[in-house]
C-alpha positions as CSV (number, residue, x, y, z in Angstrom):
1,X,139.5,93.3,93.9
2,X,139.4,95.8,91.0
3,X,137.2,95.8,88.0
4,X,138.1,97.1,84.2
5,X,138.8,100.4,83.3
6,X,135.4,101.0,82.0
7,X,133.7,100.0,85.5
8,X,130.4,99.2,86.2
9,X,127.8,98.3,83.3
10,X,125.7,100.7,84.8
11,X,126.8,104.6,86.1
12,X,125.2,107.6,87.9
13,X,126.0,110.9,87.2
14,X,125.2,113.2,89.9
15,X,125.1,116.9,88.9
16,X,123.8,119.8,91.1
17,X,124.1,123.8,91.4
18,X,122.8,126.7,92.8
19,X,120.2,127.9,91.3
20,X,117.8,126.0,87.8
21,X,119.7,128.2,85.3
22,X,123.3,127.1,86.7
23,X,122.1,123.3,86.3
24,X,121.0,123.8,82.5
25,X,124.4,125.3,82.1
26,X,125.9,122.0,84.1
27,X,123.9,120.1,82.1
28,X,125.1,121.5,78.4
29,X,128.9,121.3,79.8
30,X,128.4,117.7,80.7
31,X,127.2,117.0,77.4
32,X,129.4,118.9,75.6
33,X,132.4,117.1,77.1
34,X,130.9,113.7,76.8
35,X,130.6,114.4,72.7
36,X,134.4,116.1,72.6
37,X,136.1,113.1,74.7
38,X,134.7,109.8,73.3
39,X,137.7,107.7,74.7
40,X,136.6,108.9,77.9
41,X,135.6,106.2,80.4
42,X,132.0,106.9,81.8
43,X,133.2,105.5,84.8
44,X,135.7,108.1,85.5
45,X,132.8,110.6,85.0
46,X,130.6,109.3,87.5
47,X,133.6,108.9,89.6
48,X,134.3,112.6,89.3
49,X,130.9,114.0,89.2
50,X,130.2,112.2,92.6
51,X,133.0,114.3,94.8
52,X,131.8,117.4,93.8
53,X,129.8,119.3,96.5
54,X,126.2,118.8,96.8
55,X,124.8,121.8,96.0
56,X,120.9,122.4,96.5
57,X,119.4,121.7,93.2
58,X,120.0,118.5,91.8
59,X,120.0,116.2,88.9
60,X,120.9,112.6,88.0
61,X,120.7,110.1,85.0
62,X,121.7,106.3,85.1
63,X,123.1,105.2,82.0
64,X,124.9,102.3,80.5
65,X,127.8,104.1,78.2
66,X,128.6,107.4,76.8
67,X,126.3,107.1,74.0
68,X,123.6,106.0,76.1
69,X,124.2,108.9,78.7
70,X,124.5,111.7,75.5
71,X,120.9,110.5,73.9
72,X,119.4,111.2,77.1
73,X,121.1,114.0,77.9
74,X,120.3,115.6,74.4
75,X,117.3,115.5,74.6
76,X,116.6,116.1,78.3
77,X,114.3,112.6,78.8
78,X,112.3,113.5,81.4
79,X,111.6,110.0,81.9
80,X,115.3,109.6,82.3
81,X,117.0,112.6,83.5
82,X,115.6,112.9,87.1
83,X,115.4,116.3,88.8
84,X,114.6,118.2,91.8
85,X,112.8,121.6,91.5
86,X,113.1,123.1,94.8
87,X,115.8,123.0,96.7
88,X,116.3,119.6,98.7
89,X,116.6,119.4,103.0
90,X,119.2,116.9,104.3
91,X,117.0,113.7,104.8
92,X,118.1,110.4,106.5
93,X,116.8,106.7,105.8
94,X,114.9,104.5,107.3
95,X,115.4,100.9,105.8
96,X,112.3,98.2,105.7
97,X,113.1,94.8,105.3
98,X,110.8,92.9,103.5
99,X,108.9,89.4,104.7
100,X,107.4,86.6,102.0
101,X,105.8,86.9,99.1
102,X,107.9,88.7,96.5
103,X,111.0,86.3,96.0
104,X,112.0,84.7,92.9
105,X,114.4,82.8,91.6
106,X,117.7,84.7,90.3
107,X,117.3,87.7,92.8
108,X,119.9,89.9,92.7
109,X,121.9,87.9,90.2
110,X,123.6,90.4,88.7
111,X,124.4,92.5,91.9
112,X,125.9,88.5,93.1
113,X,128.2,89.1,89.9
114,X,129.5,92.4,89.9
115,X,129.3,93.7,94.0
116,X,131.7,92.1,95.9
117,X,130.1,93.4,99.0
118,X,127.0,92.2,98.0
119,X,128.8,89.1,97.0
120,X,130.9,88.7,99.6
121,X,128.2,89.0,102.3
122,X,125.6,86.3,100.3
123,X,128.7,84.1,100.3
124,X,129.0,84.3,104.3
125,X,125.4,83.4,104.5
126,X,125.3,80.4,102.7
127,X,128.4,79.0,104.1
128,X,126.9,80.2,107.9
129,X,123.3,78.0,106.6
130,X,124.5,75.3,105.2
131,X,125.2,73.1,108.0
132,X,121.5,73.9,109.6
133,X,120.0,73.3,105.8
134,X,122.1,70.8,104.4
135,X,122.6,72.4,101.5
136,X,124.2,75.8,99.9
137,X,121.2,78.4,99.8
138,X,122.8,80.2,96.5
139,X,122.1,76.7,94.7
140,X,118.3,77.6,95.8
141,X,118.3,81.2,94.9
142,X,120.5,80.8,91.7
143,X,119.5,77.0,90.2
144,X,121.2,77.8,86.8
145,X,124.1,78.9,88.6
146,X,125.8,82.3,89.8
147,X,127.6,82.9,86.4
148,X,124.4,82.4,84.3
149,X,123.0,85.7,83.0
150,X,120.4,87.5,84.7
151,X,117.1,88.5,83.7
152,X,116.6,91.9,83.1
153,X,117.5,93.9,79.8
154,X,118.2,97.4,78.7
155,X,114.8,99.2,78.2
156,X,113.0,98.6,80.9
157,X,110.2,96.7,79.9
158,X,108.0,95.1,82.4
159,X,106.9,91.0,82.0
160,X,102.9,91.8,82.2
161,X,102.5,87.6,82.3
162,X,104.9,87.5,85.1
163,X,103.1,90.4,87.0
164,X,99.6,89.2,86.7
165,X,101.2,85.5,87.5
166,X,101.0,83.9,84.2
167,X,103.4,82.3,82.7
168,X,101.8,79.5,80.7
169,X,102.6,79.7,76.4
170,X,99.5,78.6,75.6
171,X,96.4,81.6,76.1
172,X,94.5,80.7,79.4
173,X,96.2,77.2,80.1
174,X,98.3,77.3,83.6
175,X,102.1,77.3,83.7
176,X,103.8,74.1,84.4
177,X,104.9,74.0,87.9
178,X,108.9,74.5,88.0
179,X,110.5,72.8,90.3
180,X,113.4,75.1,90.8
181,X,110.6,77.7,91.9
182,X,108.8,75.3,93.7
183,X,111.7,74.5,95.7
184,X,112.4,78.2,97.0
185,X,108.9,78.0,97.8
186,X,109.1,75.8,100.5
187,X,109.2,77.9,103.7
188,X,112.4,75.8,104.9
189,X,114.4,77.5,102.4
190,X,112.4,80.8,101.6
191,X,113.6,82.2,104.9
192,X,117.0,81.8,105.3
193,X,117.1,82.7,101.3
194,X,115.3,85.7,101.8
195,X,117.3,86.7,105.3
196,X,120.6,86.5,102.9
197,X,119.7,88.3,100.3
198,X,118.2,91.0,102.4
199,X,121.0,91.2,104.6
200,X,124.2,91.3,101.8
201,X,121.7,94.2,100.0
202,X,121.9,96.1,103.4
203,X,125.7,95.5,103.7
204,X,125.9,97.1,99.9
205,X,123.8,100.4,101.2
206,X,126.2,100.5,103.8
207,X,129.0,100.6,102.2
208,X,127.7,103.0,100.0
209,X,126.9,105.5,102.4
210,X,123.1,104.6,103.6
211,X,123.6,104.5,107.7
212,X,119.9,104.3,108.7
213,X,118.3,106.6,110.7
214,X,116.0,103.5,111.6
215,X,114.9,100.5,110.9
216,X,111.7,98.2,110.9
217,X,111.2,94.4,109.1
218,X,108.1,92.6,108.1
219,X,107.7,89.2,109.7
220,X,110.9,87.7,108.7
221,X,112.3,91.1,108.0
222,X,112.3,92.0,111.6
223,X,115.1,88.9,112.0
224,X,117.2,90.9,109.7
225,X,116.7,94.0,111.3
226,X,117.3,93.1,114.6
227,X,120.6,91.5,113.0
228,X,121.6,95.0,111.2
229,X,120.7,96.3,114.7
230,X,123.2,94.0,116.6
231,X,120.7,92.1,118.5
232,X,122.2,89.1,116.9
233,X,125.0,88.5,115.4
234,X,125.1,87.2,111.7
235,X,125.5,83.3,113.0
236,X,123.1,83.6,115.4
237,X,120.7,85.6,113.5
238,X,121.1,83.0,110.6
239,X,121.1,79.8,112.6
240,X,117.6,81.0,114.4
241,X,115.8,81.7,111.2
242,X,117.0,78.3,109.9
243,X,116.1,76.5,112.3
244,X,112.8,78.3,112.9
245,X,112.0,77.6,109.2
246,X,112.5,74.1,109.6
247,X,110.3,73.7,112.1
248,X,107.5,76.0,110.2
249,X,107.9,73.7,107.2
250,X,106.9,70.8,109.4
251,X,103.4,72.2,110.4
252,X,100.0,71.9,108.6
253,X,99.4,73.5,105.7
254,X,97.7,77.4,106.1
255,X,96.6,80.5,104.5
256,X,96.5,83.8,104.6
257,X,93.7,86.2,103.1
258,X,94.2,90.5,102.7
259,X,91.0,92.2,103.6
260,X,90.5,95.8,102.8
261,X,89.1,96.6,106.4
262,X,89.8,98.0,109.7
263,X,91.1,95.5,112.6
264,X,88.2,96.0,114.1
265,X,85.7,94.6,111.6
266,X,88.6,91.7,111.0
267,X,88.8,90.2,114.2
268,X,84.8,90.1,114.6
269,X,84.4,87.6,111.5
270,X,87.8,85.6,112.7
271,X,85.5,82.9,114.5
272,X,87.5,79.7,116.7
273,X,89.8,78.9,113.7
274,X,91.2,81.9,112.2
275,X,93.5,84.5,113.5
276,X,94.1,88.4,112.5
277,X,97.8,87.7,111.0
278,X,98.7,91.3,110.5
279,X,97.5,95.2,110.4
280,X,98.8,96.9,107.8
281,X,97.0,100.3,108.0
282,X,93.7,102.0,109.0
283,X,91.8,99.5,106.4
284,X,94.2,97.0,105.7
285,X,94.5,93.8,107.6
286,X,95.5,90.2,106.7
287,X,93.5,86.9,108.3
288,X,95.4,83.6,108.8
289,X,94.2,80.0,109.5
290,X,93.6,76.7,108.2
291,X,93.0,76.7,104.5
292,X,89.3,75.6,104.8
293,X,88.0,78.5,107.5
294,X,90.4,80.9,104.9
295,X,88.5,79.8,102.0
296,X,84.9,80.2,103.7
297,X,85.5,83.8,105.1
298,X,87.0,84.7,101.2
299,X,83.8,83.3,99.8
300,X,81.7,85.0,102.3
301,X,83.5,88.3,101.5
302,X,83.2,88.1,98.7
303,X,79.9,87.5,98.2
304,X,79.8,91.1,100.0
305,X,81.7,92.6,97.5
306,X,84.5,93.1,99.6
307,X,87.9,92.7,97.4
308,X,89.9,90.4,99.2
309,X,93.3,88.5,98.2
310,X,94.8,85.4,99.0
311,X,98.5,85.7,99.7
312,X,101.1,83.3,98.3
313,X,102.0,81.6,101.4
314,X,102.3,77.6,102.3
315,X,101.5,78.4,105.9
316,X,99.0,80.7,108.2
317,X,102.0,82.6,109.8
318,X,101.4,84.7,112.7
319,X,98.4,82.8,114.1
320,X,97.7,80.3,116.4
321,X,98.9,77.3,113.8
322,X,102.6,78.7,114.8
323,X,102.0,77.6,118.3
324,X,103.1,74.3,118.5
325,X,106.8,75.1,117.9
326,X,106.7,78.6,119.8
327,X,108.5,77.3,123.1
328,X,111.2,75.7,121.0
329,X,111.2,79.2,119.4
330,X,111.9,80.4,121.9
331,X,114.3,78.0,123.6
332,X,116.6,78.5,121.0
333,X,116.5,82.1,121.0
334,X,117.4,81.7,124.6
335,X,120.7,80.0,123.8
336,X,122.0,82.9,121.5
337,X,122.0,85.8,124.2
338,X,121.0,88.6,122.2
339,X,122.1,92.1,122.6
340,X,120.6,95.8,123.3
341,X,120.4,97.0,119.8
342,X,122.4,99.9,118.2
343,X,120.2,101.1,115.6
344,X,116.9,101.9,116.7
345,X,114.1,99.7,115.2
346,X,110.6,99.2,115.6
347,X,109.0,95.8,117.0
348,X,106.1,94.2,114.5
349,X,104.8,92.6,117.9
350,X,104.1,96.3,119.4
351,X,104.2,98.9,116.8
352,X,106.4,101.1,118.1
353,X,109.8,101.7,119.4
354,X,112.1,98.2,120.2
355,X,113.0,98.6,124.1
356,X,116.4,97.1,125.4
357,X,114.2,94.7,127.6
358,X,111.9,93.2,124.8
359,X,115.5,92.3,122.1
360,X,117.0,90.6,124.9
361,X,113.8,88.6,126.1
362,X,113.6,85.5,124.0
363,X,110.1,85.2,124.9
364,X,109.4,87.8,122.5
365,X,110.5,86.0,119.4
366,X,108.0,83.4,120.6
367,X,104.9,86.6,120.9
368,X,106.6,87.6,117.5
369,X,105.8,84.0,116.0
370,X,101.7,84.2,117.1
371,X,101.2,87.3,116.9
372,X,100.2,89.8,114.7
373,X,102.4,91.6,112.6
374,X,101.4,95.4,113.4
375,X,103.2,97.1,110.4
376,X,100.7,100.1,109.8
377,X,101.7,101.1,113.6
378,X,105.0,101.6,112.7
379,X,104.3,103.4,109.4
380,X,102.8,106.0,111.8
381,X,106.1,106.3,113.6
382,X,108.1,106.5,111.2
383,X,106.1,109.3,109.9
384,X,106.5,111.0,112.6
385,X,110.1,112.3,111.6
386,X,109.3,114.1,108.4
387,X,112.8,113.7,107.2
388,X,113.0,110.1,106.7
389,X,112.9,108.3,103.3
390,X,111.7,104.9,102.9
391,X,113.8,102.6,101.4
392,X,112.4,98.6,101.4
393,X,115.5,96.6,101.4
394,X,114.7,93.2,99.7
395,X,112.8,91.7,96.6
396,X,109.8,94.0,95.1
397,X,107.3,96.4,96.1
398,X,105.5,95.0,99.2
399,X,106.5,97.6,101.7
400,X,107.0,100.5,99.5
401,X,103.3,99.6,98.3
402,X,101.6,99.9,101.9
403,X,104.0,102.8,102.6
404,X,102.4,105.0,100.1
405,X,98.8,103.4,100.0
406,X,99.1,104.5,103.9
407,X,99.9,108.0,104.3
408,X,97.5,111.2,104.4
409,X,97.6,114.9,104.3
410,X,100.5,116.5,104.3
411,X,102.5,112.9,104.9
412,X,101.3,112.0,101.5
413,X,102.9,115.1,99.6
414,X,105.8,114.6,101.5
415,X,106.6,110.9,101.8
416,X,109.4,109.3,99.9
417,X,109.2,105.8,99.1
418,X,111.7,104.0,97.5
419,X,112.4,100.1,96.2
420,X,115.8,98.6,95.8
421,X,115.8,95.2,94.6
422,X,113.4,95.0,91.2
423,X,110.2,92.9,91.7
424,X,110.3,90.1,89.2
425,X,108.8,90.9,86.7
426,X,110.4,94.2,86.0
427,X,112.9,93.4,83.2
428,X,115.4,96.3,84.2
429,X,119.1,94.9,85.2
430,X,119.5,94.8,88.8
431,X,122.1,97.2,88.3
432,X,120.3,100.2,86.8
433,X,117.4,99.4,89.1
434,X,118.8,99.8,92.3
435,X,121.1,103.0,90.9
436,X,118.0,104.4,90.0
437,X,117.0,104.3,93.3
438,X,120.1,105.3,94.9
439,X,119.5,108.4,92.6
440,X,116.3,109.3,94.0
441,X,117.5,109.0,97.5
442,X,120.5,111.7,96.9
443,X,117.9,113.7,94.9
444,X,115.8,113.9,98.4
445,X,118.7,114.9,100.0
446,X,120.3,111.6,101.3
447,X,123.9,111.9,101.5
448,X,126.1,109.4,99.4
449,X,129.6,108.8,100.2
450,X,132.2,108.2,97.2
451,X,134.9,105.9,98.5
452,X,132.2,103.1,99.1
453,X,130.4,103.7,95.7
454,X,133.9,102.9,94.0
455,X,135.5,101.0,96.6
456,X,136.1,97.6,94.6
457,X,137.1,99.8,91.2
458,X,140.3,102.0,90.4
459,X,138.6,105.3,89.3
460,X,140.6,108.6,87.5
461,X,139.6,111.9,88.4
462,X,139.3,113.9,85.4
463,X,138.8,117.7,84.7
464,X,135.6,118.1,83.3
């Protein structure tokens, strides 16, 4: 599949040189052929620009067209022309998958549109789901359809109602429930929706040159990193989170409630009802249960002062309300035979390092229901390796969020931490987004590789 001659609606330009005075001079020549050949696709520029060597000092800019690329690169917008100012190491990735919370309807839209990768590998999914669901998942994740246009304009701009979750027009009255929304919110499709679009924005990466160094999911993350990791396969991997979610969406009703304190003080005010659903850092654990027992321990905390925050969730995951369907968990787990994985990734049920043993042992997808999810644990693992970026591989800022409010010392100073997939109400097209981020990556010193970036497109090298 090719696209037109002009290419992407969206390009990075990658310069880089020696030394910061042999960038400036880079920097002027770019410009000054951009203004002499306006017939020039921008395409073809990025196309070129991209097999030069990467030298040690870098720069990058995503733009839209050649005018748009000339008015930042005119008048050097720092906020636009991104730089590094020390020479960068070589640096490998480590990608996070998300879990709940940040999805929203039209994810990745526009990447559906233009990346046959990306569209290629969504397609597989929902064709792989449909006869567990009943239904095709991109009618769920894209109601208005996958050739309607996507949010998300040039500019930038963030939706302040849709980031402080309003949406109603009239001042202080709620928004009318949408039912399109409302259905992606039901756990039975949430899942398998959020395990597709996760895995066909890891198969993108991929393709473009991000092998990961290591991996590590959050909750339902994990079931898309085990599948990166070859644990499962894609049909196996798929059909198990289905069916999982089916059976999720059939227990009570739960909640789940953030608490800015140390796992220590969290378990000691769980009681008989509630159970400690996840430990996000030091400080930074989350409490699940029935909604009533969630409600009285937010109440009581906050009568405290304590800042606490209920999570958008139907159900308490990762506590004792999963336990009814954790042998049938983990009976069908047992019928897939999993496999050693590949990649290395780290378990949410332990912290640290997956072992052969524990990814072939389908009671631990059962532990991984109950359990909590102990996400700060691998944060310190990961950490370990100086030399790894962060890159969160689904919907929105969850994971990159936790990643930064996390590290100290010298970790902090250090630590890159990077989004892919634009939270919702970030109006920037998914296009520019993610290329902004694949910008920062090579600007750390992550290595990119040129035949995937412009696999799908028939590219000219010119002589700039």
């Amino acid at each position: 599949m090719t696209q037109p001659a002009q290419g992407r609606s969206w390009q990075l330009l990658m310069l880089s040189a020696e030394n910061p005075a042999a960038l400036e001079t880079a920097t002027d020549a770019l410009t000054r052929w951009l203004e002499a050949n306006p017939s020039a696709a921008l395409a073809d520029v990025a196309f070129t620009l991209a097999g030069k060597p990467a030298l040690p000092l870098r720069r990058t800019l995503v733009a839209s067209n050649r005018e748009d690329a000339l008015t930042a690169l005119r008048a050097r917008d720092a906020r636009r022309l991104l730089g590094s100012i020390q020479p960068v190491p070589q640096r490998s990735v480590a990608m996070m998958f998300s879990g709940l919370g940040d999805h929203y309807l039209d994810m990745g839209l526009a990447l559906y549109q233009t990346e046959p990768t990306f569209r290629a590998a969504l397609d597989h999914c929902a064709q792989a789901l449909q006869p567990h669901l009943g239904l095709d998942i991109r009618t769920v994740i894209y109601p208005k359809g996958t050739s309607a246009q996507p949010a998300g304009a040039p500019g930038g701009k963030m939706d302040l109602k849709a980031m402080l979750g309003r949406g109603g027009a009239t001042p202080g009255a709620p928004a009318a429930p949408d039912p399109a929304a409302q259905k992606l919110n039901r756990t039975r499709y949430t899942q398998p929706a959020l395990f597709a679009i996760e895995y066909a924005l890891a198969q993108l990466l991929l393709e473009w040159g991000l092998k990961p160094a290591a991996l590590v999911g959050y909750s339902l993350g994990e079931y898309v990193a085990a599948c990166v990791a070859g644990v499962f396969s894609l049909e196996d991997a798929l059909a198990l989170v289905a069916r999982r979610a089916l059976l999720i969406d059939e227990l009570e009703a739960g909640a789940m409630l953030a608490v800015p304190l140390p796992e220590t003080e969290a378990r000691a005010m769980l009681g008989a009802q509630l159970s400690l659903a996840a430990v996000n850092g030091p400080n930074l654990s989350v409490v699940s249960g029935p909604v009533p027992a969630v409600a009285a321990l937010e109440q009581q905390l906050a009568a405290k002062g304590v800042a606490v925050r209920r999570l958008p969730t139907t159900h308490a995951f990762h506590s004792t309300m999963m336990e009814p369907i954790r042998d049938r968990v983990v009976e069908m787990a047992r019928g897939l035979h999993p496999n050693p994985p590949a990649l290395p990734y780290l378990s949410n049920v332990t912290g640290t390092w997956m072992k052969p043993e524990e990814a072939t042992d389908p009671g631990y997808w059962g532990r991984h229901l109950c359990q909590a999810v102990r996400f700060g644990q691998a944060l310190s693992e990961l950490r370990n390796d100086a030399d790894k970026v962060l890159l969160e591989v689904g919907p929105g800022l969850s994971l990159s969020t936790l990643a930064l409010q996390t590290a100290a010392g010298p970790q902090a100073a250090n630590q890159v931490v990077l989004p892919s997939l634009r939270p919702s109400y970030d109006r920037q097209p998914d296009l520019a987004y993610l290329l902004g981020s694949i910008a920062k990556l090579w600007l750390a010193g992550v290595a990119l590789d040129r035949d995937g970036l412009f696999r799908h497109e028939r590219r000219m090298e010119l002589e700039l």
